[in-house]
N, C-alpha and C positions, 0 to 999 in steps of 0.2 A: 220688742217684746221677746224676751228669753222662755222658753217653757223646757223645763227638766221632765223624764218621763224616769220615775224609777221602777225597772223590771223588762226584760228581754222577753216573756212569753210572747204568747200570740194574745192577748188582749194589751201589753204595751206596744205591740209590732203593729198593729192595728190603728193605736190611737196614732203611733208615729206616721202613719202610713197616709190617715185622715189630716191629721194637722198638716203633713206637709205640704197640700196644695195650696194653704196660708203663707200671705207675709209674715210667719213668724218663725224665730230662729228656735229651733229643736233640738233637744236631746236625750237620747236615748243611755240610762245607765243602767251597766247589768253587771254581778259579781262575777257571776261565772266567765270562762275563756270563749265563751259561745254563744250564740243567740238560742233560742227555745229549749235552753236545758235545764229549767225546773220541771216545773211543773207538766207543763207543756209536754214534755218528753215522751212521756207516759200514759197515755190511755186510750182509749177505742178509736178514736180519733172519729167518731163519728156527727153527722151535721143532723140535728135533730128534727125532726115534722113540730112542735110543738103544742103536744097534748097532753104532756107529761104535769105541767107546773099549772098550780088552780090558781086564777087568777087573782082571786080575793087577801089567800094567802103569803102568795107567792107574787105579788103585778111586775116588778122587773123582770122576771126570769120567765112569765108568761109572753109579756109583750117583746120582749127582748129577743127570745128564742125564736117567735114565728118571723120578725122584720130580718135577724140574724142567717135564718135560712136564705130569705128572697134574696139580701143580699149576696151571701155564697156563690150562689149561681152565677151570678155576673162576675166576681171577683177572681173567682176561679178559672175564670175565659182570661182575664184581665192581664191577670200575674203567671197566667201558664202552670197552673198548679194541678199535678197528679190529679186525679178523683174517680169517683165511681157513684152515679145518682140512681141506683141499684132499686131503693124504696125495702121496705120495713115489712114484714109479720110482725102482729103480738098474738103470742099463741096461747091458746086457751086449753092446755090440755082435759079439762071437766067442764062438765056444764055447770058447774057452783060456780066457775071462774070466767062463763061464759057474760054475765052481770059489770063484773069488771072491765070487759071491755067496753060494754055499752056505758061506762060511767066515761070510761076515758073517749068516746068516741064524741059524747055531750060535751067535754072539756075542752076537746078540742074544736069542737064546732063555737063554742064560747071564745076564743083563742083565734078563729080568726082561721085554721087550716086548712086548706086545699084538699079536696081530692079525699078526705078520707071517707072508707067504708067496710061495714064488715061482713068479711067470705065466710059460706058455708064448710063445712069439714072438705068436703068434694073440692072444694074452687083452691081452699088451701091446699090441696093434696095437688092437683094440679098445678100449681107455681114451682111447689116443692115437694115433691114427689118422697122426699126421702126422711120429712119428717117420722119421728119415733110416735107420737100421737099428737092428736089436734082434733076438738071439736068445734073449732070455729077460729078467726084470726082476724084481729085489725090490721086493714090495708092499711099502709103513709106510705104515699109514692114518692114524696118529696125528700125522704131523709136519703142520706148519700152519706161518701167517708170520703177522707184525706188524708194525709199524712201531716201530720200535726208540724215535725218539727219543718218538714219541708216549705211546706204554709207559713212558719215562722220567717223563715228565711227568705222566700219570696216576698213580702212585706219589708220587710227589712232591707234587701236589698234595691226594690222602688221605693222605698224612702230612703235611704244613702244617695241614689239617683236624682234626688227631687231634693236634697240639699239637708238631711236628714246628720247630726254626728255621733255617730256610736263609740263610748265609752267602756270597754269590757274588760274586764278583771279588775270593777272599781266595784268595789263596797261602800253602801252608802249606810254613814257610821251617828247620822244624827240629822237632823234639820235647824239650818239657823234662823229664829223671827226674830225680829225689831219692831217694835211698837203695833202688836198683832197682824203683823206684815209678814210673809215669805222673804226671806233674803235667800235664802241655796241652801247645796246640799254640803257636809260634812263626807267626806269622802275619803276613800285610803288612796287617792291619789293629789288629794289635794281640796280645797274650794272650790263648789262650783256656784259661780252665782246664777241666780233664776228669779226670774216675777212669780212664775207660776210652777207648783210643784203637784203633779200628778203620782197619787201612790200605786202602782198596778204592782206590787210587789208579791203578790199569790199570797205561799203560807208565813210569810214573814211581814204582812200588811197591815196588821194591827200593833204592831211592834213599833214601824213607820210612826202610822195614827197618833199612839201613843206621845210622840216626839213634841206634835202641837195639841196635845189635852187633848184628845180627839179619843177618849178611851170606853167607847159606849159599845162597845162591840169587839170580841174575841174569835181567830180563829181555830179550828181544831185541825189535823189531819185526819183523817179519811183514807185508810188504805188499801188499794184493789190489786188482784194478784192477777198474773195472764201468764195461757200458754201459747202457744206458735207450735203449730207442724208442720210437718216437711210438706213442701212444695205438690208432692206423688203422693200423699201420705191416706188418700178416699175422699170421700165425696164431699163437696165444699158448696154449700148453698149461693142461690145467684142474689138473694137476698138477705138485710141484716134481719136475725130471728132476736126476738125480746123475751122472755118470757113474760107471762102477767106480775105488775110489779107491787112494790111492797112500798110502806109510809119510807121505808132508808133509803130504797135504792130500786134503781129499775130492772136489776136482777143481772143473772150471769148473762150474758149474749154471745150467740154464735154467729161469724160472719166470716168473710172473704176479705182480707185487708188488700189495699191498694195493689200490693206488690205480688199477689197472688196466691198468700197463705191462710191458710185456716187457723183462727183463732178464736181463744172463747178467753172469757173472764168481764168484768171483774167481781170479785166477790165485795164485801164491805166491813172493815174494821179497823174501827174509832181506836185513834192512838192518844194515849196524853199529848197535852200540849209541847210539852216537852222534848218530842221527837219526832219532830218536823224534817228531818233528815234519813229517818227511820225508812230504807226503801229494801230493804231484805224479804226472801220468798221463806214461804215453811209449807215441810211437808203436807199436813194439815192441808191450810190455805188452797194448796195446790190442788188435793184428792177433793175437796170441797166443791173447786168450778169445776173439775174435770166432770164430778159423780151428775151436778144439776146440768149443764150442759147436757150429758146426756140422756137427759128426758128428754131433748124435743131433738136430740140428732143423733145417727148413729156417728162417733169419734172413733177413729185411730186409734189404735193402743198406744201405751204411755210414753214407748219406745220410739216410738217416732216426733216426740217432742223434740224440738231444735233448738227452743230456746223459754225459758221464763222470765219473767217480770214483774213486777212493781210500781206503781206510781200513786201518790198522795194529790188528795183531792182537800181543797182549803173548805171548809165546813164552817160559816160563821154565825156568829149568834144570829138568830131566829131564821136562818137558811135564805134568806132573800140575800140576792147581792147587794151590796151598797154604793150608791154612785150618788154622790152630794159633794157641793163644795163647804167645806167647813167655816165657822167662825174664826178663823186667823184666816186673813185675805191671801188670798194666792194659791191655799192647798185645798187639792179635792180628791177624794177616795172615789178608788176604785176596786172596792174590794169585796171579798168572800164568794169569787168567782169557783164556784164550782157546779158541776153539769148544770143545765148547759151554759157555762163557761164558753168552750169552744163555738157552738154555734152562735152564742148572742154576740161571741166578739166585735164584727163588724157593725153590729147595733149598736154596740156599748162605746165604739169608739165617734160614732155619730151624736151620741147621747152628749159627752162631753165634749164635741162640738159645741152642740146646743151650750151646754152649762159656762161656758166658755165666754160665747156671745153675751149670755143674761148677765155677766160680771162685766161686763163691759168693752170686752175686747175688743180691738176692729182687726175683725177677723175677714180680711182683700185680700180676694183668689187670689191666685200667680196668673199671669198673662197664658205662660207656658209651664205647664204641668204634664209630666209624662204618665202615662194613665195605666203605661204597659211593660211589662218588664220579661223576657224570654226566658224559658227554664235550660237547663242543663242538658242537649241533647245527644247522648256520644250514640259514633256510626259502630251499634253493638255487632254489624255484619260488614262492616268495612276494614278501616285502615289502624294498625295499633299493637302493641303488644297485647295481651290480654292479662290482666290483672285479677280480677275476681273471675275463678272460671266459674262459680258459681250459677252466678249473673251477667256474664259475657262485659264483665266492664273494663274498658280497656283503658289505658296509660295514658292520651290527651284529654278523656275526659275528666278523669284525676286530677290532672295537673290546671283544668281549667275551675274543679270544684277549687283547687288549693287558689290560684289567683281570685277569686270571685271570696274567697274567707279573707284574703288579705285589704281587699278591696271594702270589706263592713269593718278592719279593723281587729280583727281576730291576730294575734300574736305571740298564743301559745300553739306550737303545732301537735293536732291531736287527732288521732286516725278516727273518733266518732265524729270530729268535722266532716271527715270524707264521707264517712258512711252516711251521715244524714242528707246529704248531696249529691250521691252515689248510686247508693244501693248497693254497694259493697261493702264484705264482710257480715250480709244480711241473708247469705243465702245456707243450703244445708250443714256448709262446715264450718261458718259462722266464723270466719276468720281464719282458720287453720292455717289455711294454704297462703292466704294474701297478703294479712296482716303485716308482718315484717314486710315485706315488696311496699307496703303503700307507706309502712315509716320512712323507707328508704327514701321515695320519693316527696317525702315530707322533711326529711334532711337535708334531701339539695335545695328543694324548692324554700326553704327559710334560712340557708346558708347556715344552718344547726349541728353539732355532735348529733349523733343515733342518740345517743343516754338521757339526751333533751328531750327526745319525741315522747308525746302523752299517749295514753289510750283516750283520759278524758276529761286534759287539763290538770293543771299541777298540783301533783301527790300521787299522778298515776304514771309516773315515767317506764319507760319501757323496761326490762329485767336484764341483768345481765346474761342470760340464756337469751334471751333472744335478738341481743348483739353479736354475742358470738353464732348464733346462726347465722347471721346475714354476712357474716365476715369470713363465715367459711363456702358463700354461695361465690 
């Protein structure tokens, strides 16, 4: 039994990650030169409590998001992934808005949640001392962040491990069916045959759909803006802050991301359909999360921002995700993943387990299944060149990010590979100093011309400035 997975994020990395302790042969296809660079790439990266989604409305993204957390927890011991289980405020700056938390705290007790309850002004001033106002806050001890693309990547590479084959720089350009059967994918590398075709393709998932009639559901993008400040930049909360949230969106947040920065965003606006690639920042956008952020934090000034962003959220008719196998045998959607997306992944890739099984499949464990996979450790106080002085990251760690991409199949070399494996090029001069140093060692390490090295996969080749920098080093 062949199963195609099309899509690299972290809910394709996921289901590849679950199938693969099955006798069944896998495949992972992803356009891009990299694993978790859609979607994925780009948001809070946070692991949701699940209070948010009303279950009536919403039952996938309800029940999904709460099983999605429990499983986190273990997954993340499992695969050695970054984290922080920090736990949540939603802050109520009015008592009009004090109502609203006691709706979501009912939702979530509906929903199955752990641990939640809500602080007086006092008990919230006491966690966070340096909130701008609060007259009351819902606790979620459970919610926690990651590094989203990292998480990709750790999935991905316990599934290569466990016999997993990744496909990257294949576009899949059509679905072939025979007699309301799956045959494979149409590809820009070629035919791929398959029984079973799994869509987890983000904002391009109803495009998929569409292939086998499957056209009862549209996605939109959704696009949210983010800042990052410097490392020193003031006071960084030890928890994620929500504000109270709105029927679009659960509002700006401020938090501490994995790596140690302060960040707030995102905001929320609906793009046509048609610009699903659309990942540009605006003024506007930007003064927008900076201004609501700081109602519940005192921020930085503007100048100490290090960096902005972008990223599109797949928005699908009627907001519930979709996970069904369709009427042409062998295909089943897994789409309009957006928040929580990330947390219910490891539900969602259980889910289609499940759906799996009920089509018939014999789905017989592996004898031996490796359950565990080591992350990237470099000795940032031992032995090495130093490469990012930012982040102290030194040149065998590099070179072990660059073998461990060749090893998923990665073949364009591209220095946001390094960085999402790294942590270089992520610190306050955001590449300045490094960047050229880590092409270089991306030219030897792929026996490459410099002119070949990407920043992020091909159309971003490096500039003639900054060959000739490295020529005159």
């Amino acid at each position: 039994m062949r199963v195609a997975i099309i899509g690299a994020g972290i809910v394709g990395a996921s289901i590849a990650r679950e199938l693969s302790r099955y006798e069944v042969e896998v495949h992972l296809v992803e356009r891009e030169a990299d694993v978790g660079w859609g979607v994925s790439k780009a948001n809070t990266g946070l692991i949701h409590a699940g209070y948010d989604d009303d279950p009536e409305r919403f039952p996938n993204r309800a029940r999904l998001c709460v099983e999605g957390n429990r499983i986190w927890h273990r997954w993340v011991e499992e695969l050695d992934i970054p984290h922080a289980w920090s736990g949540a405020l939603v802050i109520a700056k009015e008592e009009s808005e004090v109502k609203v938390l006691e709706g979501l705290l009912r939702r979530g007790e509906r929903n199955r949640v752990p641990e939640l309850r809500i602080l007086e002004r006092d008990e919230a001033l006491s966690m966070e001392p340096n909130l701008v106002k609060v007259e009351a806050a819902l606790y979620a001890p459970t919610v926690g962040q990651i590094s989203p693309p990292q998480a990709v990547i750790a999935l991905v590479e316990n599934a290569v491990d466990n016999g997993v084959k990744v496909h990257l720089d294949t576009e899949v350009r059509g679905v072939e069916v025979s007699g309301e059967k799956v045959r494979g994918l149409r590809t820009s590398a070629g035919f791929l045959e398959a029984d079973i075709v799994i869509n987890a393709a983000g904002l391009y998932a109803d495009e998929i759909s569409r292939e086998v009639g499957a056209d009862y559901f549209e996605i939109r993008p959704r696009k949210g803006e983010y800042l990052i400040f410097d490392e020193d930049a003031g006071p960084k909360p030890s928890r994620v802050l929500f504000p109270t949230p709105s029927e679009r969106s659960k509002g700006v947040v401020v938090t501490t991301e994995v790596q140690g920065h302060l960040m707030v965003g995102p905001n929320a606006q609906d793009l046509p359909k048609e610009e699903k690639d659309d990942r540009s920042t605006t003024p506007k956008g930007l003064r927008e999360i900076y201004k609501k952020a700081s109602e519940i934090w005192p921020l930085p000034p503007l100048n100490k921002v290090i960096r902005t962003f972008s990223g599109l959220r797949p928005e699908p008719t009627g907001g519930d995700f979709v996970i069904r196998a369709e009427d042409v045998w062998g295909f089943v959607n897994v789409a309009g993943m957006r928040s929580p997306g990330l947390t219910a992944a490891p539900a969602v890739a259980k889910e289609v387990a499940r759906i799996l099984a009920g089509m018939g499949i014999d789905l017989r464990e592996k004898t031996k299944w490796k359950v565990r996979r080591r992350g990237i450790h470099g000795n940032r106080a031992g032995q090495g060149r130093v490469i990012c002085r930012c982040n102290l990251v030194r040149e065998p760690e590099i070179r072990e990010a660059i073998r461990r991409m060749k090893r998923i199949g990665v073949k364009t070399p591209s220095v946001d590979s390094v960085k999402f494996r790294t942590s270089a090029t992520t610190g306050t001069c955001q590449g300045s100093f490094c960047r050229i140093e880590i092409a270089s060692i991306l030219a030897e390490e792929f026996n490459s011309p410099l002119w070949d090295v990407t920043l992020k996969g091909r159309g971003s080749e490096l500039g003639v400035g900054d060959v000739k920098v490295l020529l005159r080093r």
